[in-house]
C-alpha positions in Angstrom: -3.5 -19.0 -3.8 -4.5 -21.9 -5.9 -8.0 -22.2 -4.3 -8.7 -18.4 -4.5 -12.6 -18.6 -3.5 -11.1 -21.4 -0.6 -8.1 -20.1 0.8 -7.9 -22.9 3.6 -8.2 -25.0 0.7 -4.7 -26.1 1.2 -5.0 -27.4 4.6 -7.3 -30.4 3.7 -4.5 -31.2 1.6 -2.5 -32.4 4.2 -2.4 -34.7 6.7 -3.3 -33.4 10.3 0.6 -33.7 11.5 1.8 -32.3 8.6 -0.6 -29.3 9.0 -0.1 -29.3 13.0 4.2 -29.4 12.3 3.6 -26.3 9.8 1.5 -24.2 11.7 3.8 -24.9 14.4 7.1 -23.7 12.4 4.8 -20.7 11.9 4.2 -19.9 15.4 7.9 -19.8 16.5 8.3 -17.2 13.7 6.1 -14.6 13.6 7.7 -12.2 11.6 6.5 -14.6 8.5 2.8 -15.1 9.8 2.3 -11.2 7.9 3.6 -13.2 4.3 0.1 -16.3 4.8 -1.6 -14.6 7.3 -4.2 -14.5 4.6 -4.8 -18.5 4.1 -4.2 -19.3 8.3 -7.3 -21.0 10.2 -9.3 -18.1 11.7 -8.2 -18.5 15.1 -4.6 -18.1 13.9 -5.1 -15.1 12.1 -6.6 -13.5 15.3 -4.2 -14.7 17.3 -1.1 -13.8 15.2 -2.9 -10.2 13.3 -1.5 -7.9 16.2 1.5 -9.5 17.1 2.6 -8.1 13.3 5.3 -5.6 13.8 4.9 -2.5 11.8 8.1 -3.1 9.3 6.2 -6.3 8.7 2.9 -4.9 7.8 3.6 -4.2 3.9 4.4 -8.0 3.6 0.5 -8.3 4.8 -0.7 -5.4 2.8 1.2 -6.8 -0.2 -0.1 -10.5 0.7 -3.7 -9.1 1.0 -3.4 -6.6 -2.2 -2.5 -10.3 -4.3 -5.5 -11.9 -2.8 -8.8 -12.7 -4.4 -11.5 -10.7 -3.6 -13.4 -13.7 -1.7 -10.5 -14.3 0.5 -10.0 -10.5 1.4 -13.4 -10.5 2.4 -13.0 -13.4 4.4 -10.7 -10.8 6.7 -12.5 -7.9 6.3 -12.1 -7.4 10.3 -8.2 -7.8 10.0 -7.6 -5.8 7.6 -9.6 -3.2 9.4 -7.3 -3.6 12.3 -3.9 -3.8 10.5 -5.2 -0.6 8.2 -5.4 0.9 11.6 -2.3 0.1 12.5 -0.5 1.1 9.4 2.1 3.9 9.7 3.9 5.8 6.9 6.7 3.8 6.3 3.3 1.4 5.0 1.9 4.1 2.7 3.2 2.4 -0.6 1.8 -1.2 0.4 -1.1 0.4 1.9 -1.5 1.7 -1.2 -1.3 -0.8 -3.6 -4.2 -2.7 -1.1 -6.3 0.4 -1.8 -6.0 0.2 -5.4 -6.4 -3.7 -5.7 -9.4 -4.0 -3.6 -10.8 -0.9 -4.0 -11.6 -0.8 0.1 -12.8 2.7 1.4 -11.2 1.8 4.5 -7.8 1.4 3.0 -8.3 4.7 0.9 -9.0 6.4 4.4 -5.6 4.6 5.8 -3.7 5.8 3.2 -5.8 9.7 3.8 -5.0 10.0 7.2 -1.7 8.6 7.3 -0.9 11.7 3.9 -2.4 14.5 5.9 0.2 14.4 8.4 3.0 12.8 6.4 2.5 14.4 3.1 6.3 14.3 2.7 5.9 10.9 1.8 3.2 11.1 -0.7 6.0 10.1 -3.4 5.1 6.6 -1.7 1.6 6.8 -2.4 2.4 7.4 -6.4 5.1 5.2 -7.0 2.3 2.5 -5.5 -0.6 3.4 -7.7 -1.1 5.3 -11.4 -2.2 9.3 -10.6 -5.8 7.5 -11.8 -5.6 4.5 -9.5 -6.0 6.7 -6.4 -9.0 7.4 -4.7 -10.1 11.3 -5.2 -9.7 12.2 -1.4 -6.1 11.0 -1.7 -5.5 13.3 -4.9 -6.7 15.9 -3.1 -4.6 15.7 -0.1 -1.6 15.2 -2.2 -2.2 18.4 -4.6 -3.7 20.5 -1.0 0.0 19.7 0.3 1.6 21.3 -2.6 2.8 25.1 -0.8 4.4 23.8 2.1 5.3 20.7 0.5 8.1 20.3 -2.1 7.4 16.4 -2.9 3.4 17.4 -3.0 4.1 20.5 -5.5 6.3 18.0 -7.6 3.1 15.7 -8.1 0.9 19.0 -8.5 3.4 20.1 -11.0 3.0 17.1 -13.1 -0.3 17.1 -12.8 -0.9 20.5 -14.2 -1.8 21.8 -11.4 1.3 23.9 -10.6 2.7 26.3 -13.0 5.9 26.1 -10.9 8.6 23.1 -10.6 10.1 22.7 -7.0 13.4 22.6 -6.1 15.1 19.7 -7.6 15.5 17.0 -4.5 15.7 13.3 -4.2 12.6 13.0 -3.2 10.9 15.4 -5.8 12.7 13.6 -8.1 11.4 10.0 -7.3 7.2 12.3 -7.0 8.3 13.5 -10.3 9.0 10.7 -12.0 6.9 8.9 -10.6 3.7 10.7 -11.5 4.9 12.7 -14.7 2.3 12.1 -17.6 4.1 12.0 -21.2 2.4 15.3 -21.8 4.1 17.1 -19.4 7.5 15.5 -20.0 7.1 17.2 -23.4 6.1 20.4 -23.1 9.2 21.1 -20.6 12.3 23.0 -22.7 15.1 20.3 -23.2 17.5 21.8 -20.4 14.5 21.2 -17.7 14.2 17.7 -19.1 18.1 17.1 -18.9 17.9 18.5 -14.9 
């Protein structure tokens, strides 16, 4: 992360045993190739992208979403893979790649993955600002809102809904998470204190 134009940079830093013994330790452990998958030799990052277990996807997404804009491009083919790969339990990761990089292809990750998960759309804006997200997703999201209770929480919020949902966990955590200041003050005190 140092070199973010370079992100091999770090390799000619060491000595060829030192960077043979590393790599190494990173082969017999997978699971943390998704946390540097981002400044590995190419032929790693091949090698290692789909061996990445979905639970350890968001570390990648989160690794990538931190990354410069050179080095994300460097990967443009990975990340096109592991975007593909990406499952709900990614969304909120998936999302804050989206909103670094500003990738269509993430946006239509996080799209597809919302139309048949919209339950999980509090991920998407606990991830991102309401403002951050692309205008597909919003659209999903506030499309969702009559069958969906976590959907009409955001749509409520968002003005869009006259109605508040039933009060859940999880259109708690949509609510809060996407309320604007003018909403939260224009609701009687009692509906503020539930």
């Amino acid at each position: 992360m140092a070199t973010p134009n370079d992100p091999m940079a770090w390799m000619d830093d060491l000595t060829p045993a030192e960077r043979d013994r590393l790599l190494d330790a990173l082969i017999a452990a997978p699971d943390d190739v998704a946390y540097c998958l981002l400044w590995l030799p190419e032929e790693l990052v091949t090698m290692h992208a789909v061996c990445i277990d979905a639970p350890f996807l968001a570390s990648a997404f989160d690794s990538y979403a931190g990354a410069s804009p050179v080095a994300r491009d460097c990967h443009v083919d990975i990340l096109s893979s592991l975007m593909y790969r990406a499952e709900r339990n990614n969304l909120d990761a998936l999302t804050r790649l989206a909103a670094a990089s500003h990738m269509d292809a993430a946006w239509t990750a996080v799209a597809q993955i919302l139309r048949t998960a919209p339950n999980h759309a509090d991920r998407v804006v606990r991830a991102a600002p309401w403002d951050a997200l692309h205008p597909d997703v919003q659209t999903i999201i506030l499309s969702a809102a009559d069958p969906n209770d976590v959907c009409a929480a955001i749509a409520f919020v968002r003005s869009v809904r006259g109605d508040a949902p039933w009060i859940t966990y999880l259109t708690a955590r949509a609510f809060f998470a996407a309320v604007t200041p003018a909403v939260w003050t224009a609701l009687p005190k009692e509906r503020q204190h539930t």
